[in-house]
C-alpha positions as CSV (number, residue, x, y, z in Angstrom):
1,X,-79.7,5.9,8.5
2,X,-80.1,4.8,4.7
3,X,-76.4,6.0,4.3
4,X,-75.6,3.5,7.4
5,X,-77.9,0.7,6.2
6,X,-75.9,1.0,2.5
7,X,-72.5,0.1,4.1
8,X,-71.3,-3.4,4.4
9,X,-71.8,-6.0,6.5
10,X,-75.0,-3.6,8.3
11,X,-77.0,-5.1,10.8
12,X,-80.1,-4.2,13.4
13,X,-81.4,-5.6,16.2
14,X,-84.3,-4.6,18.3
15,X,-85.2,-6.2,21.4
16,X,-89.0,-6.4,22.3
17,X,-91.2,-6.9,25.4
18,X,-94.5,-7.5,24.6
19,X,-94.6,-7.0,21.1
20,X,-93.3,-3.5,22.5
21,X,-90.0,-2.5,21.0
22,X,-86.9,-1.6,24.3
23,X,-84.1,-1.5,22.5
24,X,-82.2,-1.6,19.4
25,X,-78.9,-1.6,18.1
26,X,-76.8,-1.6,14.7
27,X,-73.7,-0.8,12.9
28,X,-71.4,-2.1,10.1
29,X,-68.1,-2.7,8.9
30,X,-65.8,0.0,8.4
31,X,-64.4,0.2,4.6
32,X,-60.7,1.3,4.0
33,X,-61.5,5.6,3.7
34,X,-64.0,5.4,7.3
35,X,-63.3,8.8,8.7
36,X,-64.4,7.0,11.9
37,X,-60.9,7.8,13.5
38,X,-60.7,11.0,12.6
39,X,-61.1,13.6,15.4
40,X,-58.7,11.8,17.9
41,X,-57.5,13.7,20.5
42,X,-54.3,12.2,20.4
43,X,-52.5,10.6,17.7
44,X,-53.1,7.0,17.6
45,X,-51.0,4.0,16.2
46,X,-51.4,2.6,12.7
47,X,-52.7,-0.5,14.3
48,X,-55.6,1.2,15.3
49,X,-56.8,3.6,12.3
50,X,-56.0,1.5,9.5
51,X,-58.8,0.1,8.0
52,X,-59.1,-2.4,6.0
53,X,-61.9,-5.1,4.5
54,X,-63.3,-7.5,7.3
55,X,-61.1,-5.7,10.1
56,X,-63.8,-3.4,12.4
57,X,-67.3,-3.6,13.0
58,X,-68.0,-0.5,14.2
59,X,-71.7,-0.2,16.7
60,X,-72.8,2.9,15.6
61,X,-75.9,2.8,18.2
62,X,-76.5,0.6,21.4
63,X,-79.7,1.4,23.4
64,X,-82.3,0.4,25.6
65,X,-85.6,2.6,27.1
66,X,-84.9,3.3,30.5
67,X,-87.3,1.1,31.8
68,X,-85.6,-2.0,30.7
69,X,-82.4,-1.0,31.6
70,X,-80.0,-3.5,34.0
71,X,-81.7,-6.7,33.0
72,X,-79.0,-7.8,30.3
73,X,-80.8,-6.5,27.4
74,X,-77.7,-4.3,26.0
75,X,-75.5,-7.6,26.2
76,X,-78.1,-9.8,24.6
77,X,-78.3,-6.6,21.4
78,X,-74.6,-6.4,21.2
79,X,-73.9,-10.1,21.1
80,X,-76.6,-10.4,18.4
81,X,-75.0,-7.5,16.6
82,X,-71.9,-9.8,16.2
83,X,-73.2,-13.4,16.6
84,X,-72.3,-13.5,12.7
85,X,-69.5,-11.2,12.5
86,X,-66.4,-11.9,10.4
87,X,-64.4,-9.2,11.9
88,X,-61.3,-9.0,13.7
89,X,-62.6,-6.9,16.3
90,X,-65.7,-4.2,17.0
91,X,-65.4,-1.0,18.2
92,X,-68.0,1.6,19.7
93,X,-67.8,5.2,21.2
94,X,-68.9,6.0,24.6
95,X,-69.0,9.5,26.1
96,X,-67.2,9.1,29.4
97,X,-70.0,10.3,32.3
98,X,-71.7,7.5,31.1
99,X,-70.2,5.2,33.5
100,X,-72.7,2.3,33.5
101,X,-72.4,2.1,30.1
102,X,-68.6,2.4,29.9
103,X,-68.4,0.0,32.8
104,X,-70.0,-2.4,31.0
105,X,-68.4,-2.3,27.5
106,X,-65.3,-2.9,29.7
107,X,-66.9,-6.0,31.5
108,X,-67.6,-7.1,27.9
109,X,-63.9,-7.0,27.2
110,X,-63.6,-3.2,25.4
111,X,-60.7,-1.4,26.3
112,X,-60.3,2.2,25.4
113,X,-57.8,3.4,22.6
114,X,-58.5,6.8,22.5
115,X,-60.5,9.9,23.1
116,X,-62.5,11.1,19.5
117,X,-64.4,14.1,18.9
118,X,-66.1,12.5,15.7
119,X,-67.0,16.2,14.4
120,X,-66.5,19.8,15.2
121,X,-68.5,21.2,18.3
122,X,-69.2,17.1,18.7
123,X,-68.6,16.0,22.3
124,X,-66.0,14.0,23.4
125,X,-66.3,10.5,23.2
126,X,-64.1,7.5,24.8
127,X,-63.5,5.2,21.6
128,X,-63.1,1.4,22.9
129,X,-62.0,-1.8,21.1
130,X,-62.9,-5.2,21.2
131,X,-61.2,-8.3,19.9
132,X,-63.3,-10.7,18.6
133,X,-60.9,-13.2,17.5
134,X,-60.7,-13.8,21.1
135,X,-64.5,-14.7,21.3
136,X,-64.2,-17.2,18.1
């Protein structure tokens, strides 16, 4: 995580119960040489892998303990994620059994682009965009 925390525009969030922590999230800004496109499954358009300064915030973690889950406290991380983001858009990776999950991001207003395997022998992962211009 200290390479992570070292990138620009990083932020956390953790969500507590209690004084209890339930969930945290975080991620950054991609810089121009991110490899975070790199494994596609299928080519994808320049639109999409060219990075630049201020263009993705990437969420490079989103979760909440099982026991909190389905009470909005995954919205409430990711919207404080990017309450103060200057991004175009944010994008995360979702591996595609995980259906509430996916379901969600989409309810959120991802769509999918692609299908990344981030690293050899890594599993497949549905990567999803969202436009936060939109949202401004």
């Amino acid at each position: 995580m200290p390479r992570r925390a070292a990138q620009p525009a990083f932020q956390l969030v953790v969500a507590t119960t209690d004084g209890k922590p339930v969930g945290f999230a975080f991620g950054h800004q991609l810089t121009a040489d991110a490899k975070w496109w790199q494994g596609a499954t299928t080519p994808l358009p320049d639109s999409i892998v060219r990075e630049y300064a201020g263009h993705t915030f990437a969420i490079i973690e989103l979760a909440v303990a099982a026991e909190y889950r389905r009470r909005g406290i995954a919205k409430a991380l990711h919207d404080a994620l990017l309450v103060d983001a200057n991004e175009e858009r944010a994008t995360l990776l979702v591996r595609p059994e995980a259906v509430p999950a996916r379901t969600a991001y989409e309810r959120w207003g991802y769509a999918r682009v692609g299908a990344i395997r981030p690293w050899p022998g890594a599993p497949l992962y549905d990567a999803m965009v969202l436009n936060l211009r939109r949202l401004g």
